[in-house]
Each structure stands twice: as C-alpha cells, then as structure tokens.
Backbone atoms as SQL, in Angstrom:
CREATE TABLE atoms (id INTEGER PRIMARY KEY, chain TEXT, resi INTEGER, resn TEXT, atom TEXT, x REAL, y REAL, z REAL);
INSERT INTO atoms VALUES
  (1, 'A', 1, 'UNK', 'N', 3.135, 19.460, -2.129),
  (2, 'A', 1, 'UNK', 'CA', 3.176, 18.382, -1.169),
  (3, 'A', 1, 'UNK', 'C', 4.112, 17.311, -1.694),
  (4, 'A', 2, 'UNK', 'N', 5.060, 16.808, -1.212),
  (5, 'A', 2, 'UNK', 'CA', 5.979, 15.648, -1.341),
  (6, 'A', 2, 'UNK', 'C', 5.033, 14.346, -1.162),
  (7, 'A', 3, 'UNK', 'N', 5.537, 13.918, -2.083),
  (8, 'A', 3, 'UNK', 'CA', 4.931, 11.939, -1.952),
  (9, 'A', 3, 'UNK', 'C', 5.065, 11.335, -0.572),
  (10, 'A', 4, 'UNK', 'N', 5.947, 12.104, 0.122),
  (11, 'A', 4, 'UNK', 'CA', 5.777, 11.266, 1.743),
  (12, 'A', 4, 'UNK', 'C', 5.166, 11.986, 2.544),
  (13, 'A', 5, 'UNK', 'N', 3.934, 12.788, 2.452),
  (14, 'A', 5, 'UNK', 'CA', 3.923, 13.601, 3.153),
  (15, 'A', 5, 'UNK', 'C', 2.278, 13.422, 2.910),
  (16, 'A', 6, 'UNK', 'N', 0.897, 12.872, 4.248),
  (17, 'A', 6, 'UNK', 'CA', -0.070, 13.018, 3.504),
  (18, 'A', 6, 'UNK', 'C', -1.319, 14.017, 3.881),
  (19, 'A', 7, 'UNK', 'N', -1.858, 14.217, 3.058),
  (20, 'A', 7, 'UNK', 'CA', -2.726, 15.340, 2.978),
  (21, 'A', 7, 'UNK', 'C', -3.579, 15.851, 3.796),
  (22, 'A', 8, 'UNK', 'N', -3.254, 14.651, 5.268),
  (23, 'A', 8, 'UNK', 'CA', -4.355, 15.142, 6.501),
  (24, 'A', 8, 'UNK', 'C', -3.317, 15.600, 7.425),
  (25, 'A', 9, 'UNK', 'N', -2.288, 15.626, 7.037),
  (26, 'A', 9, 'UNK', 'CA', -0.915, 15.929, 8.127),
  (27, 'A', 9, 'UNK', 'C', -0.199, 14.618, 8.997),
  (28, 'A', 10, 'UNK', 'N', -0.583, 13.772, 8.152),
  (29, 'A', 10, 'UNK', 'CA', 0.112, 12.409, 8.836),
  (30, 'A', 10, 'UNK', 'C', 1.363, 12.140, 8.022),
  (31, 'A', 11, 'UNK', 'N', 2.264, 13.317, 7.825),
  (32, 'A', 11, 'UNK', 'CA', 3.442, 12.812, 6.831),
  (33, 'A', 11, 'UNK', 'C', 4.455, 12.253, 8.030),
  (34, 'A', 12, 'UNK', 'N', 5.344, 10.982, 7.211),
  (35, 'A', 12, 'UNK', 'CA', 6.123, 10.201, 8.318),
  (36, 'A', 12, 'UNK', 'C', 7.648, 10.959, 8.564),
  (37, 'A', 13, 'UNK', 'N', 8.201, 10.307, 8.785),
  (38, 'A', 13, 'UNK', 'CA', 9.726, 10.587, 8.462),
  (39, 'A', 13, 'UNK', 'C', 10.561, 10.621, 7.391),
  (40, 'A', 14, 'UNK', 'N', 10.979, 11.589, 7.149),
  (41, 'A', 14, 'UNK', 'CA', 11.869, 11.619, 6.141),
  (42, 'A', 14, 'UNK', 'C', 12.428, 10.256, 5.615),
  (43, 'A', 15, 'UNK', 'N', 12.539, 9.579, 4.872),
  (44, 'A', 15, 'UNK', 'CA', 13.685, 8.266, 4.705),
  (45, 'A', 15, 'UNK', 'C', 15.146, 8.948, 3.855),
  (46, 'A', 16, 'UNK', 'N', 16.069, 8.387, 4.596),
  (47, 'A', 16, 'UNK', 'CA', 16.865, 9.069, 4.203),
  (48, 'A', 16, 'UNK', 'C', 17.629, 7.802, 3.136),
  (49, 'A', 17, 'UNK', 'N', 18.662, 8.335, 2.090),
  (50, 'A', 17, 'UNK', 'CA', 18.629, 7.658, 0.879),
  (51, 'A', 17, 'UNK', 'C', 19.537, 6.465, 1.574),
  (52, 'A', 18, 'UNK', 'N', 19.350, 5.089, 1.062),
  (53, 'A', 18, 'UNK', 'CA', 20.184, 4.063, 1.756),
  (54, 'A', 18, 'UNK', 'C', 19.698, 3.510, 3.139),
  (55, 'A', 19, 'UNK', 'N', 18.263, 4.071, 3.654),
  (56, 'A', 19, 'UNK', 'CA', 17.830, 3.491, 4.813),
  (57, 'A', 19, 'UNK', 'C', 17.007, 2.772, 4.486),
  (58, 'A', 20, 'UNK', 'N', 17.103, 1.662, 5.407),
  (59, 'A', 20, 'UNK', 'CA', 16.235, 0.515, 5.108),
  (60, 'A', 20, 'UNK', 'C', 14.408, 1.052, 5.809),
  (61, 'A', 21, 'UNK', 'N', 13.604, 0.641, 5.005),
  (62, 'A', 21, 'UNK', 'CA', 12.246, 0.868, 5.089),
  (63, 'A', 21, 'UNK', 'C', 12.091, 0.241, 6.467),
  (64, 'A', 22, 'UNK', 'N', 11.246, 0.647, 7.811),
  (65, 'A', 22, 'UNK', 'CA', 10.603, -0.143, 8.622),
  (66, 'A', 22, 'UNK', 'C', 9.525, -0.479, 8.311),
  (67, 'A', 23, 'UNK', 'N', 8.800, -1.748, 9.213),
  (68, 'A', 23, 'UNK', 'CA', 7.850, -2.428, 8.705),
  (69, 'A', 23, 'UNK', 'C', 6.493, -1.168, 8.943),
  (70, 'A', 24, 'UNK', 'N', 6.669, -0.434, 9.867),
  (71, 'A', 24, 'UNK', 'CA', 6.019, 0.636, 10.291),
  (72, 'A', 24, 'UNK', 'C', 5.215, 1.424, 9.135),
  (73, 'A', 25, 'UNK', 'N', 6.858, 1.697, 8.622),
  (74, 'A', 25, 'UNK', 'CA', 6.916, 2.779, 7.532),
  (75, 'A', 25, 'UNK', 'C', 5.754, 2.505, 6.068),
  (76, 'A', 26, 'UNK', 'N', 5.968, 1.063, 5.659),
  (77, 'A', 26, 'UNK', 'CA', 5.458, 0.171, 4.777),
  (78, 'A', 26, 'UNK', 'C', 4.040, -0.063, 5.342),
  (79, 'A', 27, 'UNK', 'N', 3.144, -0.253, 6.299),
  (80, 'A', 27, 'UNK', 'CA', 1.781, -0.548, 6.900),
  (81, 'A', 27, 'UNK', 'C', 1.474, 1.333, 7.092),
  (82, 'A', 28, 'UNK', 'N', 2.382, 2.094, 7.078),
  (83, 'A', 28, 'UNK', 'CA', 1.645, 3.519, 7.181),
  (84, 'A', 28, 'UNK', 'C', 1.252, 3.722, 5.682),
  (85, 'A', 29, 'UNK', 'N', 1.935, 3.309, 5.414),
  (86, 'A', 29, 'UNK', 'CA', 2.132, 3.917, 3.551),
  (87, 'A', 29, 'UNK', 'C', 0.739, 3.046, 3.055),
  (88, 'A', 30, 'UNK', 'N', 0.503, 1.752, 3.713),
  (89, 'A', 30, 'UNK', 'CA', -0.821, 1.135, 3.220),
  (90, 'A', 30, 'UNK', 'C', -1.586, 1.664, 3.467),
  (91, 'A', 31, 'UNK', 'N', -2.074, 1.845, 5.044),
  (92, 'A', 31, 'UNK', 'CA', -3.008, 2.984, 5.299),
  (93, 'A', 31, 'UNK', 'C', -3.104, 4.403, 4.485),
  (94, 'A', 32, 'UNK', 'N', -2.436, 5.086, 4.411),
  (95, 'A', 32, 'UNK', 'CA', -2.663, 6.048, 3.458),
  (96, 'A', 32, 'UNK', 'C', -3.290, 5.573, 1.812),
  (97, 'A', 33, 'UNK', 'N', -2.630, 4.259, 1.386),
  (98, 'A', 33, 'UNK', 'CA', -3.200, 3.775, 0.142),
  (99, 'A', 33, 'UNK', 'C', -4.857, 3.688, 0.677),
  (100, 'A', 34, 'UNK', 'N', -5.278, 2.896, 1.242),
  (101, 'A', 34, 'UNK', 'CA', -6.078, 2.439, 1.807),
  (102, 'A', 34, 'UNK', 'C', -7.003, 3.552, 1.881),
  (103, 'A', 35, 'UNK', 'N', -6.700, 4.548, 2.659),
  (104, 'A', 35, 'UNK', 'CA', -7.630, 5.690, 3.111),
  (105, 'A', 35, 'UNK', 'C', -7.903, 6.915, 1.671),
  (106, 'A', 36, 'UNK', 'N', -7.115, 6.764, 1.078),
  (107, 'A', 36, 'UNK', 'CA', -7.163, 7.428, -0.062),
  (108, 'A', 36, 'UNK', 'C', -8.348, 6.672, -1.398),
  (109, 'A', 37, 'UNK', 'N', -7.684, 5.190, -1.290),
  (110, 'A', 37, 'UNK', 'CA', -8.659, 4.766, -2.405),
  (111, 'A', 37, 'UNK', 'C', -9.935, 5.202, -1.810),
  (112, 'A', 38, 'UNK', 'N', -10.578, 5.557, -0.710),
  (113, 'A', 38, 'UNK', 'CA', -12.122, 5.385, -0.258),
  (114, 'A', 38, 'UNK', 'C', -12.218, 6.853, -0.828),
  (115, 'A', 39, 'UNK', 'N', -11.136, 7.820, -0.268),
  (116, 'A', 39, 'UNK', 'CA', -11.432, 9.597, -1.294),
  (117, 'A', 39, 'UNK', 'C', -11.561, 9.147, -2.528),
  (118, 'A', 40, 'UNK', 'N', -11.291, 8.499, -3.279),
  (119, 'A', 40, 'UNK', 'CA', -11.013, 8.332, -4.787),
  (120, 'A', 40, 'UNK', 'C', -12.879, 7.652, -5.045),
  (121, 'A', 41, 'UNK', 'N', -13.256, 6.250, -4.341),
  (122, 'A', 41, 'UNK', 'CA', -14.368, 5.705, -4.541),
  (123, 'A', 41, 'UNK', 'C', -15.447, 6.729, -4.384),
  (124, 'A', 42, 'UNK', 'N', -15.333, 7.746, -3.342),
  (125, 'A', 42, 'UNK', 'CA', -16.292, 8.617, -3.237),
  (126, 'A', 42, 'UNK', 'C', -16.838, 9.430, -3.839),
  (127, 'A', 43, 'UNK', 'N', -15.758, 10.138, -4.559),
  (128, 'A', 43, 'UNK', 'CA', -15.876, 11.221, -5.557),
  (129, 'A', 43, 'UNK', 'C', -16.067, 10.614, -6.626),
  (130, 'A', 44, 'UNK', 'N', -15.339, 9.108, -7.107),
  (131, 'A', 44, 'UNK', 'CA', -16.194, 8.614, -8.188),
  (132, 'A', 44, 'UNK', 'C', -17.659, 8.369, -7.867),
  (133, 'A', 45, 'UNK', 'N', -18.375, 7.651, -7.128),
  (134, 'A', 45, 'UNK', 'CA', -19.681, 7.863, -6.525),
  (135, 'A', 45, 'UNK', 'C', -20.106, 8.648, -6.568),
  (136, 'A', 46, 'UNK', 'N', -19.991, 9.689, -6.526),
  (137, 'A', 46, 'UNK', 'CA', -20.594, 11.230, -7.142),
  (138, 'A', 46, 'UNK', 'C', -20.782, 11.198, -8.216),
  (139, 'A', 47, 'UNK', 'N', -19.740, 11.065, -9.085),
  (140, 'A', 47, 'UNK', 'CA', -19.769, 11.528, -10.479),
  (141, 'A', 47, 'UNK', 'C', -20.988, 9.888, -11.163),
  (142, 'A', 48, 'UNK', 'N', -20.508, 8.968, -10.630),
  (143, 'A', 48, 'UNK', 'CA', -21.602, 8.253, -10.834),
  (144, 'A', 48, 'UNK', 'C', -23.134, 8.332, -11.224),
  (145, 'A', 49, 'UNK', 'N', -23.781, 8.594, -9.820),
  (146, 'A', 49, 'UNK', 'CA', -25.046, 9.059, -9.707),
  (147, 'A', 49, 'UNK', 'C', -25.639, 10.030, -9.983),
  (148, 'A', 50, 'UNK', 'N', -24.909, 11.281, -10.515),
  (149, 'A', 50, 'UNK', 'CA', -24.701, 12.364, -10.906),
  (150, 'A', 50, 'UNK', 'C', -25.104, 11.831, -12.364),
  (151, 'A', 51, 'UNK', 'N', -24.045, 11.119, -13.236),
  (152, 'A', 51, 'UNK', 'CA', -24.394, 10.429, -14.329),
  (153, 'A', 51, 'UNK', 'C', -25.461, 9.928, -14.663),
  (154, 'A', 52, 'UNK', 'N', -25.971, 8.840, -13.560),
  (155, 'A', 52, 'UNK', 'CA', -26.626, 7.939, -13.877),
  (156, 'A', 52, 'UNK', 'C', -28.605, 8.630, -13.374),
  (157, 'A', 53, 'UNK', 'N', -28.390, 10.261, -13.011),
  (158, 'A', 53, 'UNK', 'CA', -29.772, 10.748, -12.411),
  (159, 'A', 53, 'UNK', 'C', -29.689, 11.574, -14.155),
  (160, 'A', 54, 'UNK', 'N', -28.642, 11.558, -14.841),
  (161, 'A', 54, 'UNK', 'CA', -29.100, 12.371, -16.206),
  (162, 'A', 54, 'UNK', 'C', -28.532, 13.884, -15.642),
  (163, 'A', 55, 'UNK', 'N', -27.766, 14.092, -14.948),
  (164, 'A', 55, 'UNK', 'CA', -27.645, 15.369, -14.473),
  (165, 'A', 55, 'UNK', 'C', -26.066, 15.837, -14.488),
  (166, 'A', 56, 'UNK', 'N', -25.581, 16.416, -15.220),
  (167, 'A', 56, 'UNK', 'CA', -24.452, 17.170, -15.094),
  (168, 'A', 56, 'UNK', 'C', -23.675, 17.245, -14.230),
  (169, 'A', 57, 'UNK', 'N', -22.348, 17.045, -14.427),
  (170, 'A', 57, 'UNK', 'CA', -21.405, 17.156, -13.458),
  (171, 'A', 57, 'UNK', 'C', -20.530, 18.278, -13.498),
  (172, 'A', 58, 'UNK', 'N', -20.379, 19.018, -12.183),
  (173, 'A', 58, 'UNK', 'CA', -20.129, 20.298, -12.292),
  (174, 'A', 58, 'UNK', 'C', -17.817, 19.691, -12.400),
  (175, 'A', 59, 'UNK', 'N', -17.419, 20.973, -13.076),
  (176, 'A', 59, 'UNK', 'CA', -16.400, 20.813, -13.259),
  (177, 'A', 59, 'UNK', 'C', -15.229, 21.021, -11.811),
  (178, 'A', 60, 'UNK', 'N', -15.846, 21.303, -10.707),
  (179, 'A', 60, 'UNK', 'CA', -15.656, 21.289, -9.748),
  (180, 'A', 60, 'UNK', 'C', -15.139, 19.643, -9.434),
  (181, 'A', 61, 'UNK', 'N', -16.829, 19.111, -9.194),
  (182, 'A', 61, 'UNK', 'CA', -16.730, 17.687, -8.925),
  (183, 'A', 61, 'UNK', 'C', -15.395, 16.899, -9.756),
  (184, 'A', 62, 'UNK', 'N', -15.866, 17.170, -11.174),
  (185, 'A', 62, 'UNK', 'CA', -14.315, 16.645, -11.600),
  (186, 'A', 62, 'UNK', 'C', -12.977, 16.587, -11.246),
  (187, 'A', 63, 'UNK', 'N', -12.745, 18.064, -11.231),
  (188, 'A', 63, 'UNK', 'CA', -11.553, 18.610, -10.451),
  (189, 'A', 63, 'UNK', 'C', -11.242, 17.853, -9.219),
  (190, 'A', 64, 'UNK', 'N', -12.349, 17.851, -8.071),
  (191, 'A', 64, 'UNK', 'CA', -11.772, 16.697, -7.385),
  (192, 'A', 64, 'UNK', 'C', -11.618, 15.520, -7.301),
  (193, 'A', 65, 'UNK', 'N', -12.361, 14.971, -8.274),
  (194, 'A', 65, 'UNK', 'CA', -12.071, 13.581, -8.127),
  (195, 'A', 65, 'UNK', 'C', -10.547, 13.199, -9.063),
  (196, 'A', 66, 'UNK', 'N', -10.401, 14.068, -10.055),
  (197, 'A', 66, 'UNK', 'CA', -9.056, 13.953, -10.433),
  (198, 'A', 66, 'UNK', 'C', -7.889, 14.233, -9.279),
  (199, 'A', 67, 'UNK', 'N', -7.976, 15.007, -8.766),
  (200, 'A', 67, 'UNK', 'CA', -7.189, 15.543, -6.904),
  (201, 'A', 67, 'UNK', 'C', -7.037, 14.286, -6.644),
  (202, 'A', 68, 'UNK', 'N', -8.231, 13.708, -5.956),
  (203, 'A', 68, 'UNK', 'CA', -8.073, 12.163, -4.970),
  (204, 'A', 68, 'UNK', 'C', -7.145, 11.504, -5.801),
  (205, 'A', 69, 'UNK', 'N', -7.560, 11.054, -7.563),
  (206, 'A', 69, 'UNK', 'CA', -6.983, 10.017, -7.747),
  (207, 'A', 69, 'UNK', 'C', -5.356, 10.212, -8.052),
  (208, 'A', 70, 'UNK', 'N', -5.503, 11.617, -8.101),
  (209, 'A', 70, 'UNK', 'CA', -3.626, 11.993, -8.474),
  (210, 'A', 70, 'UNK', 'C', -2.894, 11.889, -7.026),
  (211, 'A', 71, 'UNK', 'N', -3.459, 12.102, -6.062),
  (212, 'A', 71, 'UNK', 'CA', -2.915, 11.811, -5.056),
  (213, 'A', 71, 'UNK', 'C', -2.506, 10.479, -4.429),
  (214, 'A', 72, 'UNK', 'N', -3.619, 9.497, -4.839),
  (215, 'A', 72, 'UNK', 'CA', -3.317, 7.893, -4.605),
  (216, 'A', 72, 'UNK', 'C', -2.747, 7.496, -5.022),
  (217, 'A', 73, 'UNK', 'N', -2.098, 8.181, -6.549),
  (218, 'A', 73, 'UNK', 'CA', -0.762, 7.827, -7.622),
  (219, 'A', 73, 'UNK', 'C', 0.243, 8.374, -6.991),
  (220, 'A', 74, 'UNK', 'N', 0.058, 9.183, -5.985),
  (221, 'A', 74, 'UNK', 'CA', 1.555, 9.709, -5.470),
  (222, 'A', 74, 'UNK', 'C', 1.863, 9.310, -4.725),
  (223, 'A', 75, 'UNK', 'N', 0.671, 8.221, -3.811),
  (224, 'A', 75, 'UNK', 'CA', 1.272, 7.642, -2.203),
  (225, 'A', 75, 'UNK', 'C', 1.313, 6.042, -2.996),
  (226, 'A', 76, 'UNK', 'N', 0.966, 5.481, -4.107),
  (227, 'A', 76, 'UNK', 'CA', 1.689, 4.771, -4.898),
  (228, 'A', 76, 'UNK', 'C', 2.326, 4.457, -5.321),
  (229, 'A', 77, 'UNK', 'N', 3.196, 5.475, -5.846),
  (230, 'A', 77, 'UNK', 'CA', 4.838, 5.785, -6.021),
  (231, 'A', 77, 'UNK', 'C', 5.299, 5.502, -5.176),
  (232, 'A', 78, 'UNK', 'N', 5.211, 6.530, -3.719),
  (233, 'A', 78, 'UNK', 'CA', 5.618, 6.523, -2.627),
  (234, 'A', 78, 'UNK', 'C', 6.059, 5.007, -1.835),
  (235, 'A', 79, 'UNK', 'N', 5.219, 4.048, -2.061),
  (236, 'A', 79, 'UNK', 'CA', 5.004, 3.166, -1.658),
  (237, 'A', 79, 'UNK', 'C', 5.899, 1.894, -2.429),
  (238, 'A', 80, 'UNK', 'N', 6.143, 1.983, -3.765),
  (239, 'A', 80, 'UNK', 'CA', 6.682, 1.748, -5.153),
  (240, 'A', 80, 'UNK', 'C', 8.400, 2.127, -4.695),
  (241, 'A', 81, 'UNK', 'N', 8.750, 3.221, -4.281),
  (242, 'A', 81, 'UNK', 'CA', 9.809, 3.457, -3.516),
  (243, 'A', 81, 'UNK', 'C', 10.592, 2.833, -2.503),
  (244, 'A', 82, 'UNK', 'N', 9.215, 2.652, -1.467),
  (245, 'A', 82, 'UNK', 'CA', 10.027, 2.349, -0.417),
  (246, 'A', 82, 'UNK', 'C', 10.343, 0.656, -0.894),
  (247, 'A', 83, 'UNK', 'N', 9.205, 0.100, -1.163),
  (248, 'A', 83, 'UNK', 'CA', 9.397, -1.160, -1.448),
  (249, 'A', 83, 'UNK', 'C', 10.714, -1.552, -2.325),
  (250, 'A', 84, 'UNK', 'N', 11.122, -0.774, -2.997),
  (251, 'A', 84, 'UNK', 'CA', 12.296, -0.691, -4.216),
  (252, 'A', 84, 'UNK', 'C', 13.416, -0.788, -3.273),
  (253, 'A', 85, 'UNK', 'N', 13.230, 0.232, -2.107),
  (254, 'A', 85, 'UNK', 'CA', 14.701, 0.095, -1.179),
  (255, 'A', 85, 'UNK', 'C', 14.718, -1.042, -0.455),
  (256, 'A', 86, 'UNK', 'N', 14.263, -1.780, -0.541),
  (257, 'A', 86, 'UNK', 'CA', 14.214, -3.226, 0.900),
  (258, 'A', 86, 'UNK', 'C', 15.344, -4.028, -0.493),
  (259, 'A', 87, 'UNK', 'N', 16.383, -4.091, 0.465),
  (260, 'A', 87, 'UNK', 'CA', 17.706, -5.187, -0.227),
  (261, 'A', 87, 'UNK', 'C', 17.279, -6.182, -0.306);
C-alpha cells in the first residue's frame, strides 16, 4: 500500500511532483490521521485490559496493534509531505 492510499479504499489522487497541495487534499489526510489514531487507541485498549485483567496477550493482538500504529506513521509521513510541498 502507498502512503497515499488508505486502507478502507479512500486513497486520493495521485499528487503529482511540483503540485501544489489542495486544502481538500490536507483535511483528507487529517481525517485519515484522525480515523486511524482511534484504530491505534483501540487495539491499544485491548492490549491494555488484557494487561491489566493479568491475562496474556495473544501475539496476534500485538501484531495488530503494531499494523494500526505503522500505518498512522505512514499517513504521517504522508501528511509531513504534502505539508513540505506548500511554497
């Protein structure tokens, strides 16, 4: 999966190199931050209570919650990008 591209099938438009970001582009890219940190809070919330009942966390659970948060680092970047191109 490309950094512009996100994981529920809401990837935007290509930006092509030297185009200026729309404001569009920049409030989608939040939303995706946005909607992602709550995947990320969740699966930590798991592993939480999971913790905190004394009970093992299956390496599964891990696995995804590392997923969510590597993914919020990529629409981070993503975001880290576009902001970089605004002259």
């Amino acid at each position: 999966m490309s950094n512009s591209q996100n994981g529920n099938g809401q990837g935007g438009k290509a930006e092509l190199p030297g185009q200026q970001p729309s404001g569009e582009q920049v409030r989608r890219r939040q939303r995706d931050i946005e909607e992602q940190s709550q995947q990320v809070r969740q699966a930590l919330n798991l592993i939480a209570e999971a913790l905190d009942q004394g009970t093992n966390v299956s390496p599964e659970t891990m696995s995804h919650a590392k997923a969510q948060i590597l993914r919020l680092h990529l629409y981070l970047d993503d975001l880290t990008q576009l902001l970089g191109s605004i002259d």
